[in-house]
Structure formats: structure tokens, C-alpha cells
DOMI-470970 format. One record per atom (N, C-alpha, C): y, x, z. Coordinates in steps of 0.02 Angstrom, whole numbers, plus 50000, padded with zeros to 5 digits. Example, Ala and Ser with C-alpha at 12.3 -4.5 7.8 and 13.67 -1.06 7.14 Angstrom:
2
497165066050390/497755061550390/498355066050390/498885064250354/499475068450357/500025064550394/
***
This chain:
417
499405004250000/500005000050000/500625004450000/501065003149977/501705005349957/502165002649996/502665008050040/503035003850086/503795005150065/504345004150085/505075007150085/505305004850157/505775009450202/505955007650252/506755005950217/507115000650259/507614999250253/508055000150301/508375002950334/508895005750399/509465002750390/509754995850428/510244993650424/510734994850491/511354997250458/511844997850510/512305001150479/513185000750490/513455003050459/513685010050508/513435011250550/513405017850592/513135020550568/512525021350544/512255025050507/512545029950438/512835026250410/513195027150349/513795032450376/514015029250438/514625034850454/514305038850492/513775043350492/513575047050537/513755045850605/513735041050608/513955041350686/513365039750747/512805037350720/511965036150744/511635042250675/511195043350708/510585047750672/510005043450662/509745044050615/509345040350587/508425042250613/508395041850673/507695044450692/507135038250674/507365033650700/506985027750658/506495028050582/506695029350551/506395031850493/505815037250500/506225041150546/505715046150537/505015045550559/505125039950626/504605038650655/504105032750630/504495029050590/504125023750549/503645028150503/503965033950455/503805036150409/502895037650417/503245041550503/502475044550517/501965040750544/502055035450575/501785027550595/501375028550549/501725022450473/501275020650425/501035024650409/501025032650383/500865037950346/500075037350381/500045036850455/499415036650513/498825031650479/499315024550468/498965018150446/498865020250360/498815025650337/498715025950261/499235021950213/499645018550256/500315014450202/500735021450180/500795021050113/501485028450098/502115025350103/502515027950095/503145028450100/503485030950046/503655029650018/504015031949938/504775031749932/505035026549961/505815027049986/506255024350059/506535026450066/506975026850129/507685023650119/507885020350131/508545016050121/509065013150180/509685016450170/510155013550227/510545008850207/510875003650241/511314998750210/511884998150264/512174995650251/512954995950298/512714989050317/513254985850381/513234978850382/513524972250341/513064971250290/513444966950236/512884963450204/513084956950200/512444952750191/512254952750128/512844956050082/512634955150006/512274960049984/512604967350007/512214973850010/511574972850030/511234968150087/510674968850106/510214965850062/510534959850019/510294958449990/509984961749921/510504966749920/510424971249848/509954975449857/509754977349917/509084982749951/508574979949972/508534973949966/507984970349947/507744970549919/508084967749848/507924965049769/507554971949745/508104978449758/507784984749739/507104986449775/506834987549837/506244988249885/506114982949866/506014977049824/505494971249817/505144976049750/505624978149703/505454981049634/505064985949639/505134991449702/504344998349688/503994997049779/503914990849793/503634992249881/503324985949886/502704985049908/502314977949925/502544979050000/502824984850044/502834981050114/503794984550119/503964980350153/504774983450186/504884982150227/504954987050286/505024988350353/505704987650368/506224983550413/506874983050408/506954985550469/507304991150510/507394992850553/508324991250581/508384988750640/509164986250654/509304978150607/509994976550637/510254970750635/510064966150644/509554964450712/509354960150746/509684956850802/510304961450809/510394958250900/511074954350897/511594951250939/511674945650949/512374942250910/512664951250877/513384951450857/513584947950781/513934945650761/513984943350720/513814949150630/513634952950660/513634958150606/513044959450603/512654957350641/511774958350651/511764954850599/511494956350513/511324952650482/510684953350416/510234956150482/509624957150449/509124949550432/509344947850478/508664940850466/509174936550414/509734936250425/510134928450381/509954932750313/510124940450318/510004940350219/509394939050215/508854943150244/508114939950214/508044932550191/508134929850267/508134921450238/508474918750202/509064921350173/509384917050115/509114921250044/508824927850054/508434929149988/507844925349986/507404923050029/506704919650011/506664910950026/507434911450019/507744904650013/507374900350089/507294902250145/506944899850181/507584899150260/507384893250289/507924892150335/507764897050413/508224894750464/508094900850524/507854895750564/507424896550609/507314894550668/507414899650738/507114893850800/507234896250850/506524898950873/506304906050908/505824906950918/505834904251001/505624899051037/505544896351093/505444901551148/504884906351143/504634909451194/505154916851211/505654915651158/506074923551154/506844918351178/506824912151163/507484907351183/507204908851264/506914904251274/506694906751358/506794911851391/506714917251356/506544923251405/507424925951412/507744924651353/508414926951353/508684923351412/508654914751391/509004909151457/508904911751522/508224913451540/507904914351613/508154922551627/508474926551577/508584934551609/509394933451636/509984928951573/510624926951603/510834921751657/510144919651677/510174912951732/509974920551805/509414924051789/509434928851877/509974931651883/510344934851834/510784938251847/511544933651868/511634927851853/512134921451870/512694924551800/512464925951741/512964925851684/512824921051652/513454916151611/513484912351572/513164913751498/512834912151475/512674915451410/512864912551350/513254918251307/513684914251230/513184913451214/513354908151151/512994904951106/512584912451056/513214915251057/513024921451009/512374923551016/511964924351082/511534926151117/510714924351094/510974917651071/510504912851030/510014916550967/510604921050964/510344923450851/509834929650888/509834933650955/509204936850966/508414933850955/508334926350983/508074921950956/507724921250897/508214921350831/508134917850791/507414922250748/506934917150711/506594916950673/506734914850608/506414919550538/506344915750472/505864912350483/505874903650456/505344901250453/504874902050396/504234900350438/503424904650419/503364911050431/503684913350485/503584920850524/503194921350542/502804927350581/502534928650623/502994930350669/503014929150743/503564932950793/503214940050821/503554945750812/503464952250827/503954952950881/503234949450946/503524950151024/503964956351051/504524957451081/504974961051105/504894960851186/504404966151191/504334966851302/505034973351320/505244977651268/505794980951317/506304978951294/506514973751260/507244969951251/507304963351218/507934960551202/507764952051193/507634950051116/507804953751051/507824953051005/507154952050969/506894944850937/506104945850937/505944948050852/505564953150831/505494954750775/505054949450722/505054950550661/504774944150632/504374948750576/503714946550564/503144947750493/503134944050453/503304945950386/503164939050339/503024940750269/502504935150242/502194939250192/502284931050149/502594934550082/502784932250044/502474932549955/502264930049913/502314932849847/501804939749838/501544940549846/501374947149870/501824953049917/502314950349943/502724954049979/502734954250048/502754958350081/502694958050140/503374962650178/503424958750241/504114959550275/504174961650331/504274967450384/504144968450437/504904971250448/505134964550536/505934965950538/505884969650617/506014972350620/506094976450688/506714979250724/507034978250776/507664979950801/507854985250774/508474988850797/508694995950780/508734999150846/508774997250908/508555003350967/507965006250958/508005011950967/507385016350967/506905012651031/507135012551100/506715011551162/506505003551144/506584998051104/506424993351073/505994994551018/506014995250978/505874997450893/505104999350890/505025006950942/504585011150954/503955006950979/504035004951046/503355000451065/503304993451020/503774990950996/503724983350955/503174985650890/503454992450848/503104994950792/502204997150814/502305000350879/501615001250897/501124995650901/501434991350944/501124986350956/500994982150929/501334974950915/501274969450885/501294970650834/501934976650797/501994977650726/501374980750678/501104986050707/500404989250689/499794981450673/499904978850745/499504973050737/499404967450657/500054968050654/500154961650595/499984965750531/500224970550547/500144976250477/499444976950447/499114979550516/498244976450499/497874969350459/498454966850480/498174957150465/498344960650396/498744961350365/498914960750296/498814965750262/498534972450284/498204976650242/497424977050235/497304974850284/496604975250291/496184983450326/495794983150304/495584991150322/495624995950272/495865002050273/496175006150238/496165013250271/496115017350198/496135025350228/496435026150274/496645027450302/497055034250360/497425039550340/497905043150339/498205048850348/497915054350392/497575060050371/497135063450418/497625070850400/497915075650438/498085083050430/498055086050490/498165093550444/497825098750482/498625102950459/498595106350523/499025112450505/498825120250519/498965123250464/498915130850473/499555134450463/499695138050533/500105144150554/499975151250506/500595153750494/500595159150436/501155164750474/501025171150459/501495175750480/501635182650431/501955184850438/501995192750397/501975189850319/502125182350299/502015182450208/502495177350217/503145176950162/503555171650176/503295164950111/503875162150126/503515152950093/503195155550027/503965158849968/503505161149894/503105165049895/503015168149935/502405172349925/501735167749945/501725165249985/501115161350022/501035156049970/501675152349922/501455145849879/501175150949809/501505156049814/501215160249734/500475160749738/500265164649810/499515165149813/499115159749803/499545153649819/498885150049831/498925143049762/499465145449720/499495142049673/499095138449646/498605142449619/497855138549577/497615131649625/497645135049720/497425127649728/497895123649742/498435123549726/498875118949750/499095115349666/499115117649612/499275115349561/498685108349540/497995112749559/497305107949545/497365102749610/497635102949675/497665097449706/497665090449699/497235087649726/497255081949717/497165076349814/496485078549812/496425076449885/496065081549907/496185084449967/496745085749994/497485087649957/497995083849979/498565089949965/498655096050012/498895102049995/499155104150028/500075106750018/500375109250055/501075108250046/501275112750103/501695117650086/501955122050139/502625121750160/502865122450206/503385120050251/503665128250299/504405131350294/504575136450311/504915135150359/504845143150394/505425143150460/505515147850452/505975153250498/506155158350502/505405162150547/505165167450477/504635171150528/504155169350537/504025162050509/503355161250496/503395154250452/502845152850429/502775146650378/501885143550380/502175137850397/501575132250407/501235129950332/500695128450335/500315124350287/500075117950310/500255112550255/500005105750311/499365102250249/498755101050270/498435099050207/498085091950247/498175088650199/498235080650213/497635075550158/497595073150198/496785069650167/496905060050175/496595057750144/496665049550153/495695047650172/495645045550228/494745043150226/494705039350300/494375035050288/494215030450319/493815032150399/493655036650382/493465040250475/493685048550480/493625051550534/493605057150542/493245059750518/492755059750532/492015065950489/492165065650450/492425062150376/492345060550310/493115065450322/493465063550344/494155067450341/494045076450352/493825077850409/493595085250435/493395088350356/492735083950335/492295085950286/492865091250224/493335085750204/493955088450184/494325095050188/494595093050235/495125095550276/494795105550274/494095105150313/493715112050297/493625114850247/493295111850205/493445113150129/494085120150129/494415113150115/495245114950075/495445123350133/495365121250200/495545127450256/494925135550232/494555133850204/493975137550211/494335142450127/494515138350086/494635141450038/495515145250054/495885143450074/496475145050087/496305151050118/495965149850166/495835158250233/495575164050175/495265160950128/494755166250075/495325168850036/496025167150041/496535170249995/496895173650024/497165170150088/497665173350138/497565174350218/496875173150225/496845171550291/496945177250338/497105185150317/497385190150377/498085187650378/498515181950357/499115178950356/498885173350438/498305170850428/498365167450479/498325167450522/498765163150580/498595165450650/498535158650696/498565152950666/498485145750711/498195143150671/497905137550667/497535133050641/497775124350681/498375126550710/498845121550739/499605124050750/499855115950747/500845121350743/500885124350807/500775130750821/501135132350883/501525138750846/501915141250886/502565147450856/502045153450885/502265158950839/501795165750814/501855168550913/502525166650946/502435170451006/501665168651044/501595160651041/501175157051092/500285159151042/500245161551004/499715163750979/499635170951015/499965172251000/499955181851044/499865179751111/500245175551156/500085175251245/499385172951226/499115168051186/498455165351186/497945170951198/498015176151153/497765181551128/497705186451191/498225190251227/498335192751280/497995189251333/498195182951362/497775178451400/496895178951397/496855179351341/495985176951327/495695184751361/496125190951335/495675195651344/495955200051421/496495197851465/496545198551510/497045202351505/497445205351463/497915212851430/498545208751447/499045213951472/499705213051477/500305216351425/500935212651425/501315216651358/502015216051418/502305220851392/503035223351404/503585226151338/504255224551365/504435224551283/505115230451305/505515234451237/505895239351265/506395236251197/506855232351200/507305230151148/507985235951128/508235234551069/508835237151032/509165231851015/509065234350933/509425230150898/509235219850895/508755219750940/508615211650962/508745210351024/509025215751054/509465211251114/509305206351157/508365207951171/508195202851224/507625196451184/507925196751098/507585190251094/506925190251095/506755194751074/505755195251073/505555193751155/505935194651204/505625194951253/505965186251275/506465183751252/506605177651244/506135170551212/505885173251156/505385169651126/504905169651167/504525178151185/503935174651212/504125172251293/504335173151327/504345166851396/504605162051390/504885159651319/504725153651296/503945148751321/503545152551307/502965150251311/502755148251384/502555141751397/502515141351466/501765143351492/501755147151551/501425152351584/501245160451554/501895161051522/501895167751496/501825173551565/502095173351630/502105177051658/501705180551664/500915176451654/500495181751671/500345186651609/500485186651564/500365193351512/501085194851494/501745193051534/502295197051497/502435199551575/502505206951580/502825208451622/503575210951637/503795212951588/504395212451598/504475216751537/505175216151521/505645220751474/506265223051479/506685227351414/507265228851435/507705228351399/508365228351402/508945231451317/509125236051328/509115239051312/509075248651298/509545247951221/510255243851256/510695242551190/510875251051166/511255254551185/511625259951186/511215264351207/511255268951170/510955278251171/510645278951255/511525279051310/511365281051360/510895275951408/510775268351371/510235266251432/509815268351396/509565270551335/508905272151304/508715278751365/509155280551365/509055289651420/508935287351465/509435282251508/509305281451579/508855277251601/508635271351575/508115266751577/507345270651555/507295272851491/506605276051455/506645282651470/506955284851479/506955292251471/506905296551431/506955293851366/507185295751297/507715302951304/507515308851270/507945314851283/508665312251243/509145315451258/509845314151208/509775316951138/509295321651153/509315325851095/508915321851032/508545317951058/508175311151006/508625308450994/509135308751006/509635301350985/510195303950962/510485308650984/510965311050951/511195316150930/511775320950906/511785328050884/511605329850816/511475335650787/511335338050713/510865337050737/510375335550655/509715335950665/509375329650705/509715326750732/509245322550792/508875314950752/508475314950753/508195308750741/508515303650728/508795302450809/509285293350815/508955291950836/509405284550873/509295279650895/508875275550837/508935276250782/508565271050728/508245275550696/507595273750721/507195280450681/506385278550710/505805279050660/505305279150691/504915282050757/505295288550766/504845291650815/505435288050889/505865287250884/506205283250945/505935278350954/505705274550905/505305266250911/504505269350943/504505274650945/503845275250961/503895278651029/504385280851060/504435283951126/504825278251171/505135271451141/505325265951181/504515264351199/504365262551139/503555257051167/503055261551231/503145268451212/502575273651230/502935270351303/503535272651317/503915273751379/503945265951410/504035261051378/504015255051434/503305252951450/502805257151421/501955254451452/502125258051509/502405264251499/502205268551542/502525266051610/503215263151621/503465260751685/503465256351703/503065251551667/503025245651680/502185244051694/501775249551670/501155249151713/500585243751640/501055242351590/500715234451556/500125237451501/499775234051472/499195236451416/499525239151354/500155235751348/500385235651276/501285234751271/501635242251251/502145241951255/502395238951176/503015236451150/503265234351103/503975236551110/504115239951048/504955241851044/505205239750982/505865237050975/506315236450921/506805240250937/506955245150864/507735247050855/507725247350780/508325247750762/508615245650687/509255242050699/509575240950620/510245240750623/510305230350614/510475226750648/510675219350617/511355218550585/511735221050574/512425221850539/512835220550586/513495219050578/513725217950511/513785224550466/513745229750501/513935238350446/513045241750485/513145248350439/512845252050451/512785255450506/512245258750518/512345261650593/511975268650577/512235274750603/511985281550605/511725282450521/512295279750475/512145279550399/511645275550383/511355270650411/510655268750405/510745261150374/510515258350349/510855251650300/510625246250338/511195241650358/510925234650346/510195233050372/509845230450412/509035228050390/508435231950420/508865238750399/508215243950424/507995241350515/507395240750505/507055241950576/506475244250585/506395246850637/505815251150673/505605245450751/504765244750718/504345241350784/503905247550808/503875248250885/503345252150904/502975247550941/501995250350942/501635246550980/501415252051006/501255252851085/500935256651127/500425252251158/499805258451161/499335255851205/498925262251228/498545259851292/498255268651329/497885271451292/497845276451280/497475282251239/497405281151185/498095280351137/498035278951085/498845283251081/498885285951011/499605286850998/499985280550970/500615279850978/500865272050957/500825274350883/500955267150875/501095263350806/501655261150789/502055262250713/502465261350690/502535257750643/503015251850646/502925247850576/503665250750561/504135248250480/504565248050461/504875243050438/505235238550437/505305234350412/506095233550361/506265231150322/506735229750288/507125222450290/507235221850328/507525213550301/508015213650285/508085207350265/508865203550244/509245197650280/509785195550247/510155190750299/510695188950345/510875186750385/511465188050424/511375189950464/511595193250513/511415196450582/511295194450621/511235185350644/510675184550689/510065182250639/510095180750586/509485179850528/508905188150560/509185192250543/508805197650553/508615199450630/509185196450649/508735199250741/508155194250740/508295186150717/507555185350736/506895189150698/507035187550611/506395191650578/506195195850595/506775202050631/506375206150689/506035205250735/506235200250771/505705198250825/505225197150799/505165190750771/504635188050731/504135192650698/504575198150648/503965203150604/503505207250683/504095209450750/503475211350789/502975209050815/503095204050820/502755199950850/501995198550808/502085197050749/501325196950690/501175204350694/501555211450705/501245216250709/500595216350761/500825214350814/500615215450876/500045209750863/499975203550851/499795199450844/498975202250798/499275205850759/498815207750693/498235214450750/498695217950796/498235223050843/498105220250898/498405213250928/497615210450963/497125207850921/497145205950859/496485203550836/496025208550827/496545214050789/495965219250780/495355222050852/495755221150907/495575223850979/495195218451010/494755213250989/494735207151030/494115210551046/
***
């Protein structure tokens, strides 16, 4: 079945409400196997509503009307329906009651206005309202079908779950499902990850799959339509089994969680602690991960070792590494590798991690833009050095820094499990 949501309110239009409604309908039906093909806002105007009708009657057997139910004269979701399906309004009795009996405890007079929460198209179904007074209405028409639902979210939300899901069933019958899976990606950005996996995404059919970016890492969501789970899984493995066979040292979740909470997972499972010695990220790597709730027990602590002299006085980094003819620097591999060496070492942890490199806006110690150095330390091992290059604006790159260490490290607990 083919749906269109319709979002009435002229707040909407002026940005002045956000339109979450939709979003949550979208993913509702998407659950119940109904798609969603268009999304539509209307101001408060009975002619306009009428015109987003006529259009959502032309590509949608169902239309979900969210808002202009409640008591103001501008609420004018139900009068346009009913004067498009030429059908008159009634009173829904059990929603007249409940309104009379809430302004009679409280000792308020109640306007007439109060009445149109009430109101029904006749040959509705009433789509009962338990957290407010406005009662929603189902109605199936022509082959058309009509589902009117308030515009408060704390209304909207349980009415759609409940009664609304309910009626929806009556008139679809039984039907696929919406079944997905998500896979977590790191160290390969969106084009690169859609280039690889082109062949199966061009031949897609069922499953789709479809990739979705963030900064530092990028999700895969592959989505199936079937009538139970097993039949869905059956899928879903498939499609995951061949993806891992292309890119899978890219992967690191097989659910959305962020690249930090895969690494505490990782650390956690095998009992290992990490400590971090920051530069040019300024805290955030060690920000991200106690993000994660119960990080304490595998992060023990870190530092910013912004400037040369805390690199000396905090790590103990010689001056002569950092500055003078000849000297290395502050941005330089073997410094990224005597931060990490040096914060295992005072901090007692399994696994030290260092960033330094330049985030802009200029160059630093001649060194361009982007350049960064990750070190990983661990006991009886000499550290490890990645390099990285990025691009971007300067907090763009402090995170990809975080982020690229983080899949480093990520990539040497797997190897270590």
C-alpha cells in the first residue's frame, strides 16, 4: 500500500514547529510494510487542504493527516475532508462526554468552540484519544483510505500506535513488514564504500541496501519486506555475508552504535585498559569515548599536551624532540610515538593513544593543513604509527582525527582478541 503523510499547520510552513511527526509516521508505516512516497505540509486553509488531497488521492491509496484537529477555528482538517467526500460532520458522543465531564471537575464553562474536538466525518471510524480531547477519525472511501490524527506529538504518538495501527490492519490486511539491519563502517568514507559495493547495489532488488554518512564513519542500512522474521534474517544474511566479502576489515558493528562504543566493547570483553595523550584534538578522542556510558572501566584517563612545554612537563618528551635545528617537532611521527609510549607508561593502562598534527587554520612547524600523526602503545611492543591526511575545516579535522584513531586502535584490538 502506498501512503502520503499530510502535515497540516501553518507553523510549520513558518518554521516555527519542526516537523517530527512525519518522521515518526514515516517509520510507523515503513514497520507495517505501508511505503511512503510523499510527505506534504499545508498551511491552515481549507482550500489548500483541499488541493493536498486531490493531489495524495492521485499517487496514495492511504493519507495520514497529522494536526488541525483541535478546537480553534483554524483547526481545519476534518471540515476539508468532509466537504471533499461530500459527507456531513457529526458528534462523536463518547469524546462529547469526556470533554463536558473534564470542564465540569475543573468548574470551567466550556465554549461551544470546544465541541469541534468532538467532531466526526460521518461513516468514520473514531480513533480514540486517552492523552487528550481531540478524537481521530479512519475512513475508507473509493478505494481510499483516510487516517486523521491530532498534531501534538504526546497525542498523535500513542493514538497512531494504538487505535491507529489498529484500523490500519482492518484495511490492509496482512502484509510484509519492513525488516533492517544496520552495518557500522570505519577507515572508508561514503564513495568509496558505495564504489566498492556497486555491483551489489546497482543489481538490488530485495534486499535494498543504501548507505547513510557521518563524520568518521558511515552506516549501511539493508532492508527487506517478509512476512516473519526468519524469512526476513534469511535475507538480511545473505545480502550482510556478501558485503563483509568486499569490505568487511571496514566493519566494525553490525548495529548503529558510534566507532568509540565498539572499541570500549572491545577493551571491555578482553579486560585491557586505554589512556589517551592529545594535541592537535584537544581532548576530543577522550571526549567521545566517555561518551560511552560505563567507559570508566577501560578509559583511564588522558591529557592535552596542547603546547611543546606540557608535552615536556606532563610526558616527558625531551625539548630537543620538539624543538631547535634538526629536531623532529611537535608534529612528527616519532613524537606521536613517545606521547602514546609515555601516557601507558604513567598512567599504568594496556594501551596508550596519541594525536598530534596540524587542524588549521595555517600551518604549523611548515607542516600543512591536515597532516596528523596517531600513536598506539602497548607492553612489549614498539608503538605504532599511523599518518593521516585530512581535509576540511578545523573542527571537521579534529574530529576525523579522532575518529581515524579511533578505527586504528579499533583495527589492533581485533587483531589482539
Amino acid at each position: 500500500m502506498r501512503a502520503e503523510i499530510i502535515a497540516v499547520g501553518t507553523e510549520l510552513l513558518l518554521g516555527q514547529t519542526v516537523n517530527t511527526n512525519a518522521t515518526y509516521l514515516s517509520q510507523g508505516l515503513a514497520e507495517m510494510g505501508i511505503d511512503v512516497f510523499f510527505q506534504t505540509v499545508v498551511g491552515d486553509n481549507a482550500a489548500r487542504i483541499g488541493q493536498a488531497i486531490e493531489l495524495a488521492r492521485s499517487r496514495a491509496e492511504l493519507i495520514v493527516f497529522t494536526g488541525g484537529l483541535g478546537p480553534t477555528q483554524d483547526d481545519l482538517t476534518k471540515d476539508a475532508l468532509a466537504a471533499y467526500l461530500n459527507r456531513s460532520i457529526v458528534i462523536h458522543e463518547p469524546s462529547m462526554d469526556k470533554i463536558a465531564a473534564l470542564f465540569s471537575s475543573r468548574g470551567i464553562h466550556m465554549v461551544e468552540s470546544n465541541r469541534r474536538q468532538a467532531h466526526m466525518i460521518e461513516g468514520s471510524v473514531p480513533i480514540v484519544n486517552e492523552a487528550g480531547l481531540a478524537v481521530g477519525n479512519g475512513i475508507s472511501e473509493g478505494g481510499s483510505h483516510y487516517l486523521l490524527l491530532p498534531g501534538p506529538p504526546r497525542e498523535m504518538k500513542p493514538m497512531f500506535d494504538g487505535p491507529g495501527k489498529t484500523w490500519l490492519r482492518t484495511i490492509s490486511g496482512e502484509s510484509r513488514r519492513l525488516f533492517s539491519r544496520v552495518l557500522k563502517f570505519a577507515g572508508i568514507g561514503e564513495s568509496s564504500l558505495e564504489q566498492a559495493l556497486i555491483g551489489l547495489i546497482e543489481a538490488q532488488s530485495d534486499p535494498t541496501i543504501a548507505p547513510y554518512a557521518k563524520e568518521g564513519e558511515v552506516a549501511i542500512r539493508i532492508s527487506t519486506k517478509a512476512l516473519t522474521e526468519q524469512e526476513a534474517n534469511t535475507r538480511l544474511d545473505l545480502a550482510e555475508e556478501q558485503i563483509n566479502a568486499i569490505v568487511g576489515k571496514h566493519l566494525y558493528a553490525r548495529e548503529d552504535i558510534p566507532l568509540e562504543e565498539a572499541v570500549i566493547r572491545l577493551l571491555r570483553a578482553s579486560g585491557r585498559t586505554l589512556s589517551s595523550a592529545e594535541s592537535c584534538t584537544g581532548g576530543l578522542l577522550a571526549e567521545l569515548v566517555t561518551n560511552v556510558p560505563g567507559s570508566s572501566g577501560e578509559f583511564v584517563g588522558g591529557v592535552v599536551t596542547y603546547t611543546n612545554l606540557m608535552k615536556h612537563k606532563l610526558l616527558g618528551i625531551p625539548m630537543s624532540q620538539l624543538e631547535g635545528s634538526g629536531a623532529p617537532g611537535a608534529i612528527s611521527d616519532s613524537t606521536a610515538a613517545l606521547m602514546a609510549e609515555r601516557i601507558r607508561e604513567r598512567t599504568d593502562s594496556d594501551y596508550g593513544i596519541s594525536v598530534t598534527g596540524v587542524a588549521g587554520p595555517s600551518e604549523s612547524e611548515g607542516k600543512p593543513v591536515g597532516l596528523v600523526y596517531m600513536g598506539i602503545a602497548r607492553p612489549g611492543k614498539p608503538p605504532v604509527v599511523h599518518t593521516f591526511n585530512l581535509n576540511g575545516s578545523r573542527d571537521i579535522i579534529r574530529l576525523r582525527a579522532a575518529k581515524s584513531a579511533l578505527y586504528r586502535l579499533w583495527q589492533e584490538l581485533v587483531e589482539h582478541e
